[in-house]
C-alpha positions as CSV (number, residue, x, y, z in Angstrom):
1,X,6.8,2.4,-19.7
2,X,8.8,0.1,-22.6
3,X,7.4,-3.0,-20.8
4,X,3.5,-1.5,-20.2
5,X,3.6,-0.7,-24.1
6,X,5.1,-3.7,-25.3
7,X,2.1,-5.5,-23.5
8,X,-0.6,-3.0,-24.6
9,X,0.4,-3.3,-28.4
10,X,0.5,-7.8,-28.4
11,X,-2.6,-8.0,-26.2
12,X,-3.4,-9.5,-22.5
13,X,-4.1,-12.8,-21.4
14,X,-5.4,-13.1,-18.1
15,X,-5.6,-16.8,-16.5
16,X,-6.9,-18.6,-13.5
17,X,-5.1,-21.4,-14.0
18,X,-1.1,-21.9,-13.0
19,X,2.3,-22.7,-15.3
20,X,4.7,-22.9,-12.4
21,X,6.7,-26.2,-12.0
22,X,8.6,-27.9,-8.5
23,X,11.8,-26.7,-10.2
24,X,10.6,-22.9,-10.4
25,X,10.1,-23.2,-6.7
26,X,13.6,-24.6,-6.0
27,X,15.0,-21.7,-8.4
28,X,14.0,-19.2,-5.5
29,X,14.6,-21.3,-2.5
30,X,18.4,-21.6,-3.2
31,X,20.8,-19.1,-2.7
32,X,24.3,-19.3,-4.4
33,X,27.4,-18.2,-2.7
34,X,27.7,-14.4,-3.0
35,X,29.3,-11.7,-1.4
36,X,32.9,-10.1,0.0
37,X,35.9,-11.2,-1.7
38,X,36.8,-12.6,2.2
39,X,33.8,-14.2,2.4
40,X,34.1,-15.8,-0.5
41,X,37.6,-16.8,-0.5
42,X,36.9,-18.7,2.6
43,X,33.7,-20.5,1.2
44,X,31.7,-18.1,3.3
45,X,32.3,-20.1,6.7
46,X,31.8,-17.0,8.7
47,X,29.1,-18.1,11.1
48,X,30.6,-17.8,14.1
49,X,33.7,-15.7,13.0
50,X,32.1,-12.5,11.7
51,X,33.7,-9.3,11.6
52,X,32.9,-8.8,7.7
53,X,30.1,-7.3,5.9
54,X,29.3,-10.5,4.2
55,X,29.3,-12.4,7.7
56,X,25.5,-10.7,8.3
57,X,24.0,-12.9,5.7
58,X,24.7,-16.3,7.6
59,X,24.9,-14.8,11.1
60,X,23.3,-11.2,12.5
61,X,25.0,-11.4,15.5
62,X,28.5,-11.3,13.3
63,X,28.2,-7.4,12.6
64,X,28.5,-6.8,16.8
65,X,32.2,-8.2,16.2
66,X,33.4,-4.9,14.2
67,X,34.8,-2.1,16.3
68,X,35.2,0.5,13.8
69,X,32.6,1.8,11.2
70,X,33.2,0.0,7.9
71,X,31.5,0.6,4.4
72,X,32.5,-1.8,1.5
73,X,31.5,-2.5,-2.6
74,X,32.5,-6.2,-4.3
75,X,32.4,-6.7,-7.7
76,X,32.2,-10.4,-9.4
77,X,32.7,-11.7,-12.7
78,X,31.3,-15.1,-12.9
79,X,31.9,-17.4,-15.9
80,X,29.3,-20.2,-16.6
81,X,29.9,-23.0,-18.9
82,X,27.1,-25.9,-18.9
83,X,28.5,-29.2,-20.7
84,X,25.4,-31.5,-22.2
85,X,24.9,-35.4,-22.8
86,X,21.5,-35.4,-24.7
87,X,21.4,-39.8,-25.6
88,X,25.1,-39.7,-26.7
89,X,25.8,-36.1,-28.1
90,X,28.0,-33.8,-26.4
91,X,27.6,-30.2,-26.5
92,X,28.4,-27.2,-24.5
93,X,27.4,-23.3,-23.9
94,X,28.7,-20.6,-21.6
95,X,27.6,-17.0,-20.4
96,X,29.9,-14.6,-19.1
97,X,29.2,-11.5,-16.6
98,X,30.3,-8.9,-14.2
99,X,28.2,-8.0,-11.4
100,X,27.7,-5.5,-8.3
101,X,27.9,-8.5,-5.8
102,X,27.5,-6.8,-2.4
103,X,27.7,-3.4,-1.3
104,X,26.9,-2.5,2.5
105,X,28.3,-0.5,5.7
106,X,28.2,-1.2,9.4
107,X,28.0,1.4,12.3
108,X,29.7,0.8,15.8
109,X,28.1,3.0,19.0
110,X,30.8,1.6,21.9
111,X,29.6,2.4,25.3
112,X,32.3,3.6,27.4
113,X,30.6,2.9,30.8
114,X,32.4,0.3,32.8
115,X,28.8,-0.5,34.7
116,X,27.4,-1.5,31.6
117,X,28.1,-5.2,30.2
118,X,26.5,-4.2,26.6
119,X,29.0,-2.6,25.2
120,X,28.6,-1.6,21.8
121,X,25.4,-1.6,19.4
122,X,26.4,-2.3,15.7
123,X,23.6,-0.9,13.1
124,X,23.8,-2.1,9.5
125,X,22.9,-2.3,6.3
126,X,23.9,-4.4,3.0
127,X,22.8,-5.4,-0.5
128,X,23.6,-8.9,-1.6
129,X,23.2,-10.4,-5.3
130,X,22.2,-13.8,-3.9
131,X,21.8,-14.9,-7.4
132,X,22.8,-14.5,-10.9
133,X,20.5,-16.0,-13.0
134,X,22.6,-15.7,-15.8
135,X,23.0,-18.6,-18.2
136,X,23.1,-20.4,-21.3
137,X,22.3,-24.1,-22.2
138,X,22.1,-25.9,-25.5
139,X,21.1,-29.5,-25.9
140,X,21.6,-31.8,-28.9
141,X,20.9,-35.3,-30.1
142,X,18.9,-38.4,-31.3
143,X,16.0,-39.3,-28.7
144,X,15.3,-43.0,-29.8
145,X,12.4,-43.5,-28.0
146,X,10.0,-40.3,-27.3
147,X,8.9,-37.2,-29.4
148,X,7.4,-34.2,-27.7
149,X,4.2,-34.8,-28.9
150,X,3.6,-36.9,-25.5
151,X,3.6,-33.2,-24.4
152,X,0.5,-31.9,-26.3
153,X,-1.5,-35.3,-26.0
154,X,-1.0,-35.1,-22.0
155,X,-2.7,-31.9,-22.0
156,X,-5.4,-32.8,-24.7
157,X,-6.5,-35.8,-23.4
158,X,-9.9,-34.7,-21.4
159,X,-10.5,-31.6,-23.0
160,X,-13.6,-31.4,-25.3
161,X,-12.6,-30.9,-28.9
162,X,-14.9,-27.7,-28.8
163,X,-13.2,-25.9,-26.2
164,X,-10.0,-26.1,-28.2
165,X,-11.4,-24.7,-31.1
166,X,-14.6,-22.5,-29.9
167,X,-13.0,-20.7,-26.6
168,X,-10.5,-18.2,-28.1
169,X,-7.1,-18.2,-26.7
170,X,-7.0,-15.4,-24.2
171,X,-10.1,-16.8,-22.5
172,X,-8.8,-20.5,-22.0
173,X,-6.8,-21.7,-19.2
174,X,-3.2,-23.0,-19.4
175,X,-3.8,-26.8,-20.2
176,X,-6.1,-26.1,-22.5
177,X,-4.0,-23.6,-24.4
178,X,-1.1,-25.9,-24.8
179,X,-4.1,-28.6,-25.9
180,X,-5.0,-25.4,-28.3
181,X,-1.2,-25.6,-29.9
182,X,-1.0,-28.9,-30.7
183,X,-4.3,-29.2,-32.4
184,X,-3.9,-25.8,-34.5
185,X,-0.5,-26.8,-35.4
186,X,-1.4,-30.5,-36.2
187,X,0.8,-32.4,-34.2
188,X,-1.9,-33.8,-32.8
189,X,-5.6,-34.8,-33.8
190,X,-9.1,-35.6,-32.6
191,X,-10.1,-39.2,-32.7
192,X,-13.3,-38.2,-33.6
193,X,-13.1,-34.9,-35.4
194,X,-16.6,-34.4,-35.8
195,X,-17.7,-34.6,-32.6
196,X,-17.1,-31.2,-30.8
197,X,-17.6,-33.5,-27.6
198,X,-14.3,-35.4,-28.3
199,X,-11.8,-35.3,-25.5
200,X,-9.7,-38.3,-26.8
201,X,-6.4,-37.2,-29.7
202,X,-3.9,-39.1,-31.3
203,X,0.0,-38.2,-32.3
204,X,0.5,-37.2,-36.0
205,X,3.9,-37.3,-35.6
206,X,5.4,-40.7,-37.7
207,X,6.7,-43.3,-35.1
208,X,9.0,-46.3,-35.3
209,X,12.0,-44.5,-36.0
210,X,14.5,-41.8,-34.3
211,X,13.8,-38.3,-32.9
212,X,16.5,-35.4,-33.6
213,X,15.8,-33.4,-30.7
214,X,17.7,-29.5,-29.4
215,X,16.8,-27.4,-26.3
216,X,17.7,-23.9,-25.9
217,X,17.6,-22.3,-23.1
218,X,18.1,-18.4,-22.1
219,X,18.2,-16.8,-18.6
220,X,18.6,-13.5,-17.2
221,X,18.1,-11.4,-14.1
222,X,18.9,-12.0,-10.5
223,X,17.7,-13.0,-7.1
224,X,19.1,-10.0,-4.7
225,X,18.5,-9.0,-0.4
226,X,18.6,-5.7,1.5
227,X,19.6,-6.8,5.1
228,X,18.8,-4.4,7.7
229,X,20.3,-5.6,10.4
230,X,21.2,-4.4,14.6
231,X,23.3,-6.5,16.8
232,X,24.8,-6.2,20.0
233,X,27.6,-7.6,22.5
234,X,27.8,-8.5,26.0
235,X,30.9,-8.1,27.3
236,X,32.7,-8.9,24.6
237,X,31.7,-12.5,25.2
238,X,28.2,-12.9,23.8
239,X,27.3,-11.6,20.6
240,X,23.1,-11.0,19.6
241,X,22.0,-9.6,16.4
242,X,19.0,-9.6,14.2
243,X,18.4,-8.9,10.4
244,X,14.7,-7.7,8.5
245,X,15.8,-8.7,4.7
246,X,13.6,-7.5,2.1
247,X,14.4,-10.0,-1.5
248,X,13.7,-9.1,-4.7
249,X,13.4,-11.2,-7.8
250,X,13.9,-10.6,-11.7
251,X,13.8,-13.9,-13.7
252,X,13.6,-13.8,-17.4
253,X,13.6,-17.4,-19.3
254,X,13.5,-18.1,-23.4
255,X,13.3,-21.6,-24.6
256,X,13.2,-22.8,-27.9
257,X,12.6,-26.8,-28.8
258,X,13.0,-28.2,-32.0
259,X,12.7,-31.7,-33.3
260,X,12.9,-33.5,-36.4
261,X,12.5,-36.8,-37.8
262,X,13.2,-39.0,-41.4
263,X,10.3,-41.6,-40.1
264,X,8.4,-43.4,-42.7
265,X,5.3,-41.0,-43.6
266,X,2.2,-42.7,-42.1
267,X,-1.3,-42.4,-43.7
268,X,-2.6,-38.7,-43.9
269,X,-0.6,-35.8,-43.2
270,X,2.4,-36.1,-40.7
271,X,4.6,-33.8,-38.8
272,X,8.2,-33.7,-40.0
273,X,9.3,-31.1,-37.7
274,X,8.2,-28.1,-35.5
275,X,9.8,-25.8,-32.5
276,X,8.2,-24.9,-29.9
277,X,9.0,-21.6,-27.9
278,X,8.6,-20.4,-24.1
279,X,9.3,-17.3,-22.7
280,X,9.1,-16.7,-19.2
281,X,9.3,-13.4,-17.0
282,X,8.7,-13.6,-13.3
283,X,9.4,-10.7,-11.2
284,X,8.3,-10.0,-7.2
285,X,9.9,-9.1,-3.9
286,X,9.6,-11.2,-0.2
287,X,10.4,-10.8,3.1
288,X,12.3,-12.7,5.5
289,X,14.1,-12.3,9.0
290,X,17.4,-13.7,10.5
291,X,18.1,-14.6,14.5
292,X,22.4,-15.3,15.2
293,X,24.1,-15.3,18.3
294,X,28.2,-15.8,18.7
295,X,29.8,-16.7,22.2
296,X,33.5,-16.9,23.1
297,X,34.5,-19.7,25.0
298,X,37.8,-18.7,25.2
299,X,40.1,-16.2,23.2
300,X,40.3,-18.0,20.4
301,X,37.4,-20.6,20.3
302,X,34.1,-19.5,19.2
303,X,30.8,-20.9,17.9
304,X,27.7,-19.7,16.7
305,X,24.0,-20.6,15.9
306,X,21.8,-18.7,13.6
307,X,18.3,-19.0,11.9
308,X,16.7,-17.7,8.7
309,X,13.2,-17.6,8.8
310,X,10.9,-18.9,5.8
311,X,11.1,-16.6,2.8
312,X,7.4,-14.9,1.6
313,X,7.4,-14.1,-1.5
314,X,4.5,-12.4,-4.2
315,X,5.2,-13.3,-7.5
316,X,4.0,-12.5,-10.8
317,X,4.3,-14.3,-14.0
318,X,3.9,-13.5,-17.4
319,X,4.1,-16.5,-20.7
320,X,4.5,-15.9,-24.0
321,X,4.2,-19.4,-26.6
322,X,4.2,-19.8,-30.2
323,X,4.8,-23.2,-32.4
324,X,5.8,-23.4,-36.1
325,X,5.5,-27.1,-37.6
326,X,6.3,-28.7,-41.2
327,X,3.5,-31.5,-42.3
328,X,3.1,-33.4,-45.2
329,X,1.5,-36.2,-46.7
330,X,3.2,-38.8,-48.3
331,X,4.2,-37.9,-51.7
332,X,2.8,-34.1,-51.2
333,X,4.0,-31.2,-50.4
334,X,5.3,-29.6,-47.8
335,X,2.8,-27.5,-45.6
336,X,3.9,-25.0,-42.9
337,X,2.3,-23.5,-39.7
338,X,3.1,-20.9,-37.5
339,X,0.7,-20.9,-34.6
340,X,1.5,-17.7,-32.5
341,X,-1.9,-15.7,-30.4
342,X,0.5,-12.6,-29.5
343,X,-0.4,-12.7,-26.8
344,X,1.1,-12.8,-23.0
345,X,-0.6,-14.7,-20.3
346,X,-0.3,-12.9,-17.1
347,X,-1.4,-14.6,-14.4
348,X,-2.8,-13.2,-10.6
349,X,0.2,-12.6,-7.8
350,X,0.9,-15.9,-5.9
351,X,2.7,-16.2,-2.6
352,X,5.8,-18.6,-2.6
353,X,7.3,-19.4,0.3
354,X,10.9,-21.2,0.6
355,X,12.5,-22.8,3.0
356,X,14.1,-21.7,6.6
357,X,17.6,-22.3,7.2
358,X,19.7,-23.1,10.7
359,X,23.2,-22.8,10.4
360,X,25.7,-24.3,13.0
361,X,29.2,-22.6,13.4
362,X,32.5,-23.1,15.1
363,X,35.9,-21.1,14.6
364,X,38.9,-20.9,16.3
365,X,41.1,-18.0,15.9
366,X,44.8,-17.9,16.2
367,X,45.4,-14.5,17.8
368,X,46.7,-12.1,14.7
369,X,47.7,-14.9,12.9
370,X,44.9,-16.5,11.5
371,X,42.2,-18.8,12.0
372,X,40.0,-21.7,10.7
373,X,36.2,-21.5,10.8
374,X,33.3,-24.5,10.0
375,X,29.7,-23.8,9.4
376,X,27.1,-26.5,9.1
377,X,23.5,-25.4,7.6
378,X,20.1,-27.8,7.1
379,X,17.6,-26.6,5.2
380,X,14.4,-28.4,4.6
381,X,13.1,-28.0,0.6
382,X,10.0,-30.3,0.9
383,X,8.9,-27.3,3.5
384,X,8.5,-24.9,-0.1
385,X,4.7,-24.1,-0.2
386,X,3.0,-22.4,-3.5
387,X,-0.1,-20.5,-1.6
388,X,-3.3,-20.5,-1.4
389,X,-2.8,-23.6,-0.2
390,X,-6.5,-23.9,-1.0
391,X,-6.1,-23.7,-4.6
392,X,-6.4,-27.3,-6.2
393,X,-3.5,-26.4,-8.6
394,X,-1.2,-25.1,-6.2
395,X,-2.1,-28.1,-3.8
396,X,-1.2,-30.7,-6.2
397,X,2.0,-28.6,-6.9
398,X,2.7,-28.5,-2.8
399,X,2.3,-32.4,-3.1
400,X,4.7,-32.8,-5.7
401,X,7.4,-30.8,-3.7
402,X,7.0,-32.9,-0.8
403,X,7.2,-36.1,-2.5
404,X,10.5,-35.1,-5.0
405,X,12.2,-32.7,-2.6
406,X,13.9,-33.4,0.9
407,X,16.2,-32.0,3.6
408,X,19.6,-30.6,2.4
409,X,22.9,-30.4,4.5
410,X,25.9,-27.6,3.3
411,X,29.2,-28.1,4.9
412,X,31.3,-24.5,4.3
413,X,35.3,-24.5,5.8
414,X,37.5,-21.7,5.6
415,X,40.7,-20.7,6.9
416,X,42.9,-17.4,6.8
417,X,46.3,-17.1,7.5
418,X,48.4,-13.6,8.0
419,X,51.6,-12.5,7.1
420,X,51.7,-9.0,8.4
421,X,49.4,-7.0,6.3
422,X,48.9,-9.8,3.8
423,X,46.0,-12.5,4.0
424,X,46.2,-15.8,2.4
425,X,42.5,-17.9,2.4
426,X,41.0,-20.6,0.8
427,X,38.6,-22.7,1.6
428,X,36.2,-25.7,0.5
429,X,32.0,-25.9,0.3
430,X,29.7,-29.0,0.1
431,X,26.0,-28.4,-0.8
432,X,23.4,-32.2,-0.7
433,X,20.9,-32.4,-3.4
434,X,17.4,-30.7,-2.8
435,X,16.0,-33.7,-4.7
436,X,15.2,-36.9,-3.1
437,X,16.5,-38.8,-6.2
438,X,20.1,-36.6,-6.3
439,X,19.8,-36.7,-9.5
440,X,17.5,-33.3,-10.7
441,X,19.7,-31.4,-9.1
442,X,22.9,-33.5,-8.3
443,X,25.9,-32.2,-5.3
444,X,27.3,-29.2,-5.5
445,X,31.0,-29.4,-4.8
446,X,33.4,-25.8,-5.1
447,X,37.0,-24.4,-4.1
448,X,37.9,-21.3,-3.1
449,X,41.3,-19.0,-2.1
450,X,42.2,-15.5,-2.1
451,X,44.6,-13.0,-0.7
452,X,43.8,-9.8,0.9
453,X,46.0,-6.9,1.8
454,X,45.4,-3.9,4.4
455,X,46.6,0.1,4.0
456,X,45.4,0.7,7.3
457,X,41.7,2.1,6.6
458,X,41.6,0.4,3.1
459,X,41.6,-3.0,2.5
460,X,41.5,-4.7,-0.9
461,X,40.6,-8.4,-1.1
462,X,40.4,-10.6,-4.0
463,X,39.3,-13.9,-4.5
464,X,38.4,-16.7,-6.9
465,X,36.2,-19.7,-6.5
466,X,35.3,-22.8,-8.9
467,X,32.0,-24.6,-8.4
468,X,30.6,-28.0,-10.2
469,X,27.1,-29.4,-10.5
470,X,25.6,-31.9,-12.5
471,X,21.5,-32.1,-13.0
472,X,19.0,-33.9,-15.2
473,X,15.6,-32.0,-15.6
474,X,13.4,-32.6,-18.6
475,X,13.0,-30.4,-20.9
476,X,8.8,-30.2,-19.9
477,X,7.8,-30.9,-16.8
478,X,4.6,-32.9,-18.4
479,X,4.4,-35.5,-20.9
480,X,7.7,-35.5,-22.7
481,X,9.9,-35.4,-19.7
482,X,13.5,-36.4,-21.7
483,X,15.9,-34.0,-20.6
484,X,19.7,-34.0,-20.8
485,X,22.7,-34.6,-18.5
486,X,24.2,-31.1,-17.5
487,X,27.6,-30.4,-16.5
488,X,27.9,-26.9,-15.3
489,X,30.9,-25.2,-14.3
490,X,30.9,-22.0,-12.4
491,X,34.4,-19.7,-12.1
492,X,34.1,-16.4,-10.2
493,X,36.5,-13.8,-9.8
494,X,35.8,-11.3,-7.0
495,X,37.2,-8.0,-6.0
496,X,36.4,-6.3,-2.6
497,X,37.0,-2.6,-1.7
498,X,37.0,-1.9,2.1
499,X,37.1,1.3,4.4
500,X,37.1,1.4,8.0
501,X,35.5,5.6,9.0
């Protein structure tokens, strides 16, 4: 009811046209590394191990390896620091917080009839925070080259002068309300500002000097996955299972630009500086369904195959924009603008779909001493599809993907070893770029180890794992494309609680 009034008193915009980028689309079609303390402290290379609550997420056919009824709650708390290199000048940010991480319980039926080969069905359920969208990054430094007001001339250029200032701001579409901001806070102007049929601007921000440039950037909210999920075994041997997921998505994003220059003052009035602000909300839920089977060669050797169907999801975003500039002519005064409709777009649902996933698994396990597991998984990003298809912005948006994104490999190995009731794990993960350049969104490299310990029916595991990334994506996705070179440092600690009914 907050939200529906908040909306009601600032006014609607309603828009046919899109704001969603390629890296929106990636934001949804990767999944971080959640879940059990176990499963975490092993780099979650469960796929042909199972046996733990977090195990259903890679592999379905993993619950059908528990032989007693098991319920479970994890907790996180995930520090994230992001490190910058914006042309020279270092700075950093961080976000702390403490999640619910997975929560979920598995039922065993056995079936004690020696003619029957099938014997046990395994029905579960679980809840998994796939990801926290938590995080904080703060950008600084001296762009010698470009200002942002390549941003507002990109989108200007082609639009007739009196669209800009004749179609009021609810009613225009989303190139031509960015055109809209730039003219009404004077970075930019008509060539010909008399003709209401001009579609050609210029910059009226002074050149031939340096740009003093920060980016802020705000996220919240969370990417999360009920897993229903059934499996079965055949004679202890063969291992089937199947999972219907239902995801659901809460992304809030606030971004705040500002630049600055000490340029000579050119002829008429110039910008000296401005910042420009985004907010974001997108919020929707999807579908998707999971295939796994397990088969023991032997005792101790095992390996798996699993596959994670293409996620559907409708979407719905809401954007929120205002600008505030300084101008002044030379040996005048300062003039300021604040250029703010009040309004939020919101734009009609749109289906995203992301990317399936088959994952590869061995494990061998040492009797009641241990064991070491490897899971391989290959997902395809350039497969991500913004739909209708038939749109014309969503098809040029479809094109981008395939050109910029590609075919990922992860590479998660884990091992446990046991000392009576005592676990000691660790393990290692390696996640490719989803970028054909490697450079968007770089490697993803991350350690893991943990201990567990077992009262019998209780278990308590605990685990801590330390991730590193690096990325460069501009600040806008159009026009003034500058961004800065991230560093970002993820450090989770994870507690598990465990009961076997």
């Amino acid at each position: 009811m907050k939200k529906i009034f908040f909306l009601f008193t600032i006014g609607l915009s309603f828009s046919a046209l899109h704001s969603q980028e390629v890296s929106d689309a990636v934001r949804y079609a990767q999944d971080n590394l959640t879940g059990t303390a176990r499963y975490r402290a092993m780099s979650g290379a469960f796929g042909a191990v199972g046996g733990d609550l977090s195990a259903l997420a890679v592999n379905p056919a993993g619950s059908a390896v528990f032989n007693n009824n098991q319920i479970g709650v994890t907790f996180s708390n995930q520090t994230k620091k992001n490190n910058s290199n914006y042309f020279g000048t270092e700075t950093s940010d961080k976000d702390n917080s403490f999640i619910l991480n997975q929560a979920g319980g598995v039922f065993v039926f056995h079936d004690h009839n020696p003619k029957n080969n099938w014997k046990k069905i395994v029905i579960g359920a679980t809840y998994e925070n796939t990801n926290n969208f938590n995080n904080n990054i703060f950008s600084a430094g001296t762009n010698p080259r470009n200002s942002i007001d390549q941003y507002f001339l990109t989108y200007a250029n082609g639009i007739p002068l009196n669209v800009i200032t004749g179609v009021p701001y609810r009613d225009m579409y989303y190139d031509e309300q960015q055109a809209y901001f730039g003219y009404k806070g004077y970075v930019i102007n008509p060539v010909n500002p008399n003709d209401g049929n001009n579609t050609q601007y210029v910059s009226a921000v002074p050149g031939g000097g340096n740009y003093y440039q920060e980016n802020e950037i705000y996220t919240s909210g969370y990417n999360s996955k009920l897993s229903f999920n059934i499996a079965t075994s055949f004679q202890d041997i063969l291992y089937l299972g199947a999972n219907l997921n239902v995801h659901i998505t809460d992304y809030r994003r606030s971004s705040s630009f500002y630049e600055d220059n000490s340029n000579p003052l050119e002829a008429g009035e110039t910008i000296s500086n401005l910042r420009f602000n985004n907010d974001l909300y997108t919020y929707g839920n999807g579908f998707s369904f999971q295939l796994g089977a397990i088969v023991k060669v032997t005792d101790g050797l095992r390996f798996g195959a699993a596959y994670e169907s293409n996620t559907w999801y409708d979407l719905y975003d809401e954007v929120a924009q205002s600008l505030s500039t300084t101008r002044q002519a030379a040996g005048g005064p300062e003039i300021h603008e604040n250029v703010n409709p009040n309004l939020i777009n919101v734009y009609d649902r749109y289906t995203l779909q992301t990317p399936g996933k088959f994952t590869f698994s061995g494990a061998y396990v040492f009797g009641k001493s241990g064991l070491i597991s490897v899971d391989y998984s290959i997902k395809d990003y350039a497969n991500t599809k913004y739909k209708p298809t038939s749109d014309p912005g969503f098809r040029g948006l479809n094109t981008d993907m395939s050109n910029q994104l590609t075919s990922n490999g992860e590479l998660r190995i884990g091992g446990e070893f046991k000392i009576q009731r005592l676990s000691l794990r660790g393990g290692y993960r390696f996640e490719g770029s989803p970028y054909k350049d490697g450079t968007t969104i770089g490697d993803l490299n991350s350690y893991s180890g943990g201990l567990g310990y077992s009262f019998g029916a209780t278990k308590l595991d605990l685990a801590y794992s330390y991730s590193e990334r690096k990325s460069n994506q501009g600040f806008f996705a159009t026009g003034f494309t500058d961004g800065a070179n991230i560093t970002s440092k993820l450090n989770n600690v994870t507690l598990s609680l465990l009961f076997e009914l």
